[in-house]
C-alpha positions in Angstrom: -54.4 -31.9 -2.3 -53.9 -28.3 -0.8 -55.6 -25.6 -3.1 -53.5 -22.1 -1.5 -56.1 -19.4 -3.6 -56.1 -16.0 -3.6 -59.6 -14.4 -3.7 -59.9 -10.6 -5.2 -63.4 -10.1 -5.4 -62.7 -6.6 -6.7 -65.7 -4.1 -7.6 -69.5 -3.7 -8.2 -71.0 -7.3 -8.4 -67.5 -9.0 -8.0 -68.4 -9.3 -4.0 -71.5 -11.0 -4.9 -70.4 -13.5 -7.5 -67.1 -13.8 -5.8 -69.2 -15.7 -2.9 -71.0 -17.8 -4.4 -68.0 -19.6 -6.2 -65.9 -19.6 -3.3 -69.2 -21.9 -1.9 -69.2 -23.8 -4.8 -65.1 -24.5 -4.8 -65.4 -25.2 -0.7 -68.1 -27.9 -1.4 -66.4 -29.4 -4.5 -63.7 -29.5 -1.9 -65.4 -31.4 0.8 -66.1 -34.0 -2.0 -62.9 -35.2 -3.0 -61.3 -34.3 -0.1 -58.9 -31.5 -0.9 -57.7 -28.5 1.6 -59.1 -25.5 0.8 -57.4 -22.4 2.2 -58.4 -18.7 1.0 -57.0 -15.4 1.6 -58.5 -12.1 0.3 -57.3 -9.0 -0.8 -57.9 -5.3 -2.1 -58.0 -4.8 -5.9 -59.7 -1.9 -8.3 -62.0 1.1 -7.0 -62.1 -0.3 -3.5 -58.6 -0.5 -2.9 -57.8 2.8 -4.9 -60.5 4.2 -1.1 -58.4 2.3 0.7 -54.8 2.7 0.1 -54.7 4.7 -3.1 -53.6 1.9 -5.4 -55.6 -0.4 -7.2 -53.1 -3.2 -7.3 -51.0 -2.8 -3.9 -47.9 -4.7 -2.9 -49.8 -6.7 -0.1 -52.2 -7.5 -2.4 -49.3 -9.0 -5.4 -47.5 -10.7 -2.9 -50.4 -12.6 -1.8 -51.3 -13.6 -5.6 -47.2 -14.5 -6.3 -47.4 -16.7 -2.6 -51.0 -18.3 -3.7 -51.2 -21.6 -6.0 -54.1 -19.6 -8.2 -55.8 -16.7 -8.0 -59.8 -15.9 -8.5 -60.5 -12.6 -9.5 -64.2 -10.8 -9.4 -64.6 -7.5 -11.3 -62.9 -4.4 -11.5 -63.9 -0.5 -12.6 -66.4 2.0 -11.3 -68.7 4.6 -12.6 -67.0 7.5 -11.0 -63.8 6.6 -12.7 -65.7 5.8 -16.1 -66.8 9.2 -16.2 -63.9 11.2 -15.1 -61.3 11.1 -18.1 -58.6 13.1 -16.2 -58.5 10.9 -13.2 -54.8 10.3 -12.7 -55.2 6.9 -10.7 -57.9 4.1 -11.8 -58.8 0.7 -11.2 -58.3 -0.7 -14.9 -54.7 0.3 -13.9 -54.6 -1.9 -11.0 -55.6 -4.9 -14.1 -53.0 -4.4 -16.1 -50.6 -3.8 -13.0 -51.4 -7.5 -12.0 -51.0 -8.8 -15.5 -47.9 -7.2 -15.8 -46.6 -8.1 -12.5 -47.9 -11.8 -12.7 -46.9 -12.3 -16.6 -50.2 -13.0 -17.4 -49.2 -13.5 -21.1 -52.3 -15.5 -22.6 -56.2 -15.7 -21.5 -57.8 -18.1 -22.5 -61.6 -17.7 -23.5 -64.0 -21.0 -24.3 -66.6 -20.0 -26.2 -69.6 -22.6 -26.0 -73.4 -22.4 -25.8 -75.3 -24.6 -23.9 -78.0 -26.8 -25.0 -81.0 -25.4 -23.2 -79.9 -21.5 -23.5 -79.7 -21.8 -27.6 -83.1 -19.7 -28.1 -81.5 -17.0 -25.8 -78.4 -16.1 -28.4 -79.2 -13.1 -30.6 -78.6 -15.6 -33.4 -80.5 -17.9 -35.3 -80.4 -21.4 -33.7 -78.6 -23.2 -36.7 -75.6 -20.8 -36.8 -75.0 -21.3 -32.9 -75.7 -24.7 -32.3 -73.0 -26.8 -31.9 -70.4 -23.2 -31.6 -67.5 -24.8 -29.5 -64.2 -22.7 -30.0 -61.5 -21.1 -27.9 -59.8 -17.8 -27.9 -56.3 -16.7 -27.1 -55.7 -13.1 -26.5 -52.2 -12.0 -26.1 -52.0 -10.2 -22.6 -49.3 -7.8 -21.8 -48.0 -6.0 -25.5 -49.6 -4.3 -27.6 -51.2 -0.7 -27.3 -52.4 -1.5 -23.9 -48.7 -1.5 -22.9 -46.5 0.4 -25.7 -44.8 3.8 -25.0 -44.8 6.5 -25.0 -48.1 7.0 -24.4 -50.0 9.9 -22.7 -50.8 13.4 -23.5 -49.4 16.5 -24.9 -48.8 19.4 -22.5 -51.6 21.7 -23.6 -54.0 18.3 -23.8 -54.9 18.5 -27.3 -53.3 15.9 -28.7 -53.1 11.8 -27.2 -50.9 8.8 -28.2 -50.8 5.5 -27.5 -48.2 3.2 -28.7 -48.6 -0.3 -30.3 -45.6 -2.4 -29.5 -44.9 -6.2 -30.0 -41.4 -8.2 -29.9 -40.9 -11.4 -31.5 -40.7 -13.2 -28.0 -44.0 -12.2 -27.3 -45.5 -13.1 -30.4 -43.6 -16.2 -30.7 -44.9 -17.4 -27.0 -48.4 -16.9 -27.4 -48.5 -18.7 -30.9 -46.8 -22.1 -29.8 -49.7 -21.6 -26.9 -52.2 -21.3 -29.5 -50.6 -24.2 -31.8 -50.3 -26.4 -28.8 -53.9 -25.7 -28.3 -54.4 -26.4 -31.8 -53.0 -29.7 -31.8 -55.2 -30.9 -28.7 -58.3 -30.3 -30.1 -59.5 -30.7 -33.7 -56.3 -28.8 -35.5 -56.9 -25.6 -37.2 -56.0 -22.4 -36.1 -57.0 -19.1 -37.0 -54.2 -15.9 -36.5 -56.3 -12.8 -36.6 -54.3 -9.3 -37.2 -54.1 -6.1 -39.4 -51.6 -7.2 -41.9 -52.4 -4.9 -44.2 -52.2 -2.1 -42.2 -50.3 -2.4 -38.9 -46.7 -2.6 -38.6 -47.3 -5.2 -35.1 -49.7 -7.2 -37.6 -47.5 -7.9 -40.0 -44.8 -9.4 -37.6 -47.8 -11.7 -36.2 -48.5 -13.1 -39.3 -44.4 -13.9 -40.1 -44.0 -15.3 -37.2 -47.1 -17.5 -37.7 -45.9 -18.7 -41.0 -42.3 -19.4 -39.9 -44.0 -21.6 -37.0 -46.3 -23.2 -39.0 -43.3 -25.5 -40.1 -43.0 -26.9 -36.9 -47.1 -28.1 -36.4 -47.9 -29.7 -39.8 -50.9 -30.9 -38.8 -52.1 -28.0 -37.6 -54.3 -25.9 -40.6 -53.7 -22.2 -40.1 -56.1 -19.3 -41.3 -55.0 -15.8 -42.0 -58.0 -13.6 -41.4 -57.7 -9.8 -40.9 -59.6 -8.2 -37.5 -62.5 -7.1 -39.2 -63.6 -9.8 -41.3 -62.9 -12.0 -37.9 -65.3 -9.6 -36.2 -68.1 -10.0 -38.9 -67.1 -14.0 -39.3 -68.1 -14.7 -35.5 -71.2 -13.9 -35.7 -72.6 -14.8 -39.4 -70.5 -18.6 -38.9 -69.4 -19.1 -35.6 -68.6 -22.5 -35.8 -65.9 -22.1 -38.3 -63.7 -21.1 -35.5 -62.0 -23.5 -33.5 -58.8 -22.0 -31.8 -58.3 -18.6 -32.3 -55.9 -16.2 -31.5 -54.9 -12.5 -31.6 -53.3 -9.1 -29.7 -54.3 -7.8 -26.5 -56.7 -5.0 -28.1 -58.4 -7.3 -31.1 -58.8 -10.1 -28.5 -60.5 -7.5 -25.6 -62.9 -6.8 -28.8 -63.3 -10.1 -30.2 -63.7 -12.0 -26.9 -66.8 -9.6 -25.5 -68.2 -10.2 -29.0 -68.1 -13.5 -29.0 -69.8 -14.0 -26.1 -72.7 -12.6 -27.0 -73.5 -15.4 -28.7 -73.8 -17.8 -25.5 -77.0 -15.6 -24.7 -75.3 -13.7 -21.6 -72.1 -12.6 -20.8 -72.6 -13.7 -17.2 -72.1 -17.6 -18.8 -68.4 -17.2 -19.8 -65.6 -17.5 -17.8 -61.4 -17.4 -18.7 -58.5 -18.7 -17.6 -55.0 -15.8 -17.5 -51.9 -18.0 -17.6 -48.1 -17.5 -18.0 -44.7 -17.0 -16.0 -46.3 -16.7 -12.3 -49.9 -17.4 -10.9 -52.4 -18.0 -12.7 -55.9 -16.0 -12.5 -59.3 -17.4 -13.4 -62.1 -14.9 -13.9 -65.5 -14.0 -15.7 -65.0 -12.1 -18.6 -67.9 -9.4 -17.7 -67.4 -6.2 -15.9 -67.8 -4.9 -12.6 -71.8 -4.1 -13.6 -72.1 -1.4 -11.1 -76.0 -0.9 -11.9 -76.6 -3.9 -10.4 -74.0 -3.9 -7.6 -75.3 -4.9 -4.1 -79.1 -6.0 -5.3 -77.8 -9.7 -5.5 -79.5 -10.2 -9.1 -76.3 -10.7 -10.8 -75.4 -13.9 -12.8 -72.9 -15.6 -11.1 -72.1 -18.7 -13.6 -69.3 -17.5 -15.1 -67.4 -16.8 -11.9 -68.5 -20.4 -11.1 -67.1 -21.7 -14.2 -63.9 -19.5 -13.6 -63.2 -21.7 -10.6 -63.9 -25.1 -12.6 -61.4 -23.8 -14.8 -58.9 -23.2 -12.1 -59.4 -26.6 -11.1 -58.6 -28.0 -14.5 -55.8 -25.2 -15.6 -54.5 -24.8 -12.2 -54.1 -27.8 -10.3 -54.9 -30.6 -13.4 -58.2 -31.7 -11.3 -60.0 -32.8 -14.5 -63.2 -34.5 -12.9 -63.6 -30.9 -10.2 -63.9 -29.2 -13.0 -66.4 -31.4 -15.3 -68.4 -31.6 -12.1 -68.8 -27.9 -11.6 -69.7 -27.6 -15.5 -72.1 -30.2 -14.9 -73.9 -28.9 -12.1 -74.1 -25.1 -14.1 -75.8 -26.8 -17.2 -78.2 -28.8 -14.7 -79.1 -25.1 -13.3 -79.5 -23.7 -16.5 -81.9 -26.7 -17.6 -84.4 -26.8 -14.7 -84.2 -22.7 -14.7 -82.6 -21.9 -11.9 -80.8 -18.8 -13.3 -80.9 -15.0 -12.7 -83.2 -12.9 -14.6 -80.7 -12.0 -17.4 -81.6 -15.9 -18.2 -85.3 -16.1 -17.6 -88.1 -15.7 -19.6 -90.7 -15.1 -16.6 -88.9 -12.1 -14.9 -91.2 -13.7 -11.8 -89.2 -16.6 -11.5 -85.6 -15.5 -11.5 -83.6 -16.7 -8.5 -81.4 -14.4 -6.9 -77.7 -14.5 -7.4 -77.9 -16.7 -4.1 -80.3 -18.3 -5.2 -78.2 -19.7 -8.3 -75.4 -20.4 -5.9 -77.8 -22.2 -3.0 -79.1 -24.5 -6.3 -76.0 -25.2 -7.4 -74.0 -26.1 -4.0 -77.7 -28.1 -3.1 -76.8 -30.4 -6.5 -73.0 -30.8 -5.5 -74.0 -32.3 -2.5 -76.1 -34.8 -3.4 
């Protein structure tokens, strides 16, 4: 098979992490004998230096002419700390979500066998934590107008909008999710407060005629947030808005022991993107210590999600737990600070086991 990808490495560690799973997709290649070709392209801070936009034409046309696209990290410190900067390179995110109608990401939450003493929580409420949540990607007050600032600055607005469309789509996602694995569903919103909320949750109920096997939960945002982490595996799909989901998702994966272990899959009209779901981490940007599993496991994702390549995928997976068990991680994972491989490192250990 020909896999056509578009790489967008991005900011701060993206570079980094970025090469190491392109090594790790071009060996997987080699061993089932698919055509790997890879274009790059600007995105975020660095192409906000280089052309002024962080998502520019050149750079959508190659992810709308690529078969998938896999996507680094995006933001910088400069931008972080300047609240009246007029152009930034979250902008250029939601540009290409937009653009792409990236409607759902998908986040597996799972915790691997070896790392259970590294989760802030006690071994018996993580072990065996295997759930997957769907966060609605282009509504909401990410995307609602009006939204800006008054004329004198004193006063800011953001606008919360959903449609039944968009609701409606994401929900047979989630229910279709559902269905495939153990059938229960929980719809997490703001009924009792939110106008947007209270349209989820209809919609919900006037689907949940159509999936009668499917057991749906009703929880509000904030007992969600508080649930995750006292019973995590409770949860088995779960879904929610854009902002809830941005919230719940980094929460959640706290409990794997490192953010750096969790990767995503953004699906819906056009090209897909795969990516990990931690940031740009600029403190760590060039010093090649970053964890670059998650980006690894972005790209067995994209082999599954992508192009239906189910044994790629389990292969990658399989080769990240095997590095996780004989310690061949990144400091954020490592008990003897001494040890630690290099982000390189990680990826030189991991591409040596693929090859065998």
């Amino acid at each position: 098979m020909k896999l056509n990808i578009a790489v967008l490495a991005g900011d701060g560690i993206g570079p980094e992490i970025m090469e190491q799973a392109i090594r790790v997709t071009k060996v997987v290649c080699q061993k089932f004998g698919h055509e790997l070709i890879t274009r790059t392209a600007l995105v975020g801070a660095v192409a906000i230096d280089e052309v002024g936009n962080p998502y520019p034409d050149e750079t959508h046309n190659l992810c709308m002419n690529s078969d998938a696209v896999l996507f680094g990290a995006i933001g910088h410190p400069r931008y972080d700390n300047d609240p009246s900067a007029k152009v930034r390179p979250e902008q250029g995110l939601l540009a290409m979500r937009k653009k792409l109608g990236l409607y759902a990401n998908i986040r597996p939450v799972t915790i691997f066998e070896s790392l259970l003493d590294k989760s802030p929580l006690k071994r018996d409420r993580v072990e065996g934590v295997d759930f997957v949540a769907i966060r609605e990607l282009t509504g909401g007050i990410y995307f609602g107008q009006p939204q800006g600032r008054s004329e004198d600055g004193n006063t800011a607005f953001d606008s919360s909008v959903y449609t039944r469309l968009e609701v409606e789509r994401i929900l047979e996602l989630a229910f279709q999710f559902a269905m495939k694995r153990s059938k229960r569903l929980t719809v997490v919103d703001k009924a009792n407060v939110l106008a947007t909320s209270r349209l989820w949750r209809q919609v919900a109920k006037e689907m949940e005629p159509h999936f009668p096997e499917v057991v749906v939960d009703y929880m509000f945002v904030d007992n969600a947030a508080m649930q995750i982490i006292q019973w995590p595996k409770k949860f088995d799909v779960m879904v929610t808005e854009n902002m809830f989901g941005d919230i719940l998702t980094d929460e959640a994966s706290v409990i794997t022991g490192s953010m750096g272990l969790l990767p995503s899959a953004s699906i819906g009209t056009h090209t897909s993107v795969f990516e990990p779901i931690h940031g740009s981490y600029p403190q760590a940007a060039g010093k090649n210590i970053a964890n670059p599993c998650a980006t690894i496991l972005s790209a067995a994702m994209m082999f599954e999600y992508a192009f239906s390549l189910m044994e790629e995928g389990a292969l990658i997976r399989k080769a990240v737990e095997a590095a996780i068990v004989a310690g061949a991680v990144t400091e954020d994972l490592c008990e003897d600070k001494s040890k630690a491989l290099s982000t390189s490192g990680v990826g030189d250990w991991i591409v040596d086991y693929l090859s065998k």
